[in-house]
N, C-alpha and C positions, 0 to 999 in steps of 0.2 A: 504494500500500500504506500501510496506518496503522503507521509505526514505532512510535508508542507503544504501541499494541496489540503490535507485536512484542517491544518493550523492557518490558512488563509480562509477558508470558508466559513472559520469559526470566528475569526477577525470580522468577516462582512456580516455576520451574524449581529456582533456587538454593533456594528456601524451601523446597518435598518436599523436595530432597536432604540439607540440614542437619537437618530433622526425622525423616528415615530413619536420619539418622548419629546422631541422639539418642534412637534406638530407638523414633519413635515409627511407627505404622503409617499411612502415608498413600499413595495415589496420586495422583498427578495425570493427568488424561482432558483429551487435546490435541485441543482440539474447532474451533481455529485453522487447524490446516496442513489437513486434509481437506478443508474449506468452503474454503480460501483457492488452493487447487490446480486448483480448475472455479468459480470466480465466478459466471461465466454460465451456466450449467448449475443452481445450484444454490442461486443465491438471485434473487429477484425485484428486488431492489436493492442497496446496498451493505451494508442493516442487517439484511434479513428473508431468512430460509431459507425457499425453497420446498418443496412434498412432498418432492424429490427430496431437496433440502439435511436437509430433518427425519430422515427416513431414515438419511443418513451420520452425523447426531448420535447417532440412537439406535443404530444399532451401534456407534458409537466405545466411551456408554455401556456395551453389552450385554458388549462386549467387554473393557472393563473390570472390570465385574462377573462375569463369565463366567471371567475369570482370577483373581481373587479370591476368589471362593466357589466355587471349582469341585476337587472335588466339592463339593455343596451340604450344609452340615452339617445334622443334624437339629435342629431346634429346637423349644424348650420354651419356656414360659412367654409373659408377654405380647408377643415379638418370634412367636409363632406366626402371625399373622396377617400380617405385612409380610412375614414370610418366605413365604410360603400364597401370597401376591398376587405377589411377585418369582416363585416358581418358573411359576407360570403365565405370565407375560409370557414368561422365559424359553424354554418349553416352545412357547409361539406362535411367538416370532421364530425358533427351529430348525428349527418345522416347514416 
């Protein structure tokens, strides 16, 4: 196991939470423990996610955002279009 990859992710840990606690809005998406839980399964070597592995990153993603913008606010102006392109990704990965 990379403990410095452990002991960084445990640093960004502390960092969301002091910025949650200074009101600010942030999440952090632990994209570490799910790929680190099936290695071989799930990445082709120590450094690259295979299809399987890209998969679990992008639900971590989805579900990240899924919980965050959920419900999906209406939007206006020029965020219409990122918003237009997320809810379709969205809408794919549910189906």
């Amino acid at each position: 196991k990379n403990n410095w990859v452990i002991d960084f992710n445990n640093g960004l840990v502390n960092v969301v939470e002091m910025s949650q606690a200074n009101g600010k809005d942030v999440t952090l998406v632990d994209m570490y423990t799910p790929i680190n839980a099936d290695t071989e399964n799930l990445m082709n070597d120590l450094l690259h996610t295979n299809t399987a592995g890209n998969d679990v990153l992008a639900q971590q993603w989805f579900n990240a955002l899924d919980a965050r913008f959920s419900p999906i606010p209406e939007p206006s102006g020029p965020t219409f279009l990122i918003f237009a392109l997320l809810l379709q990704i969205f809408q794919r990965k549910r189906n």
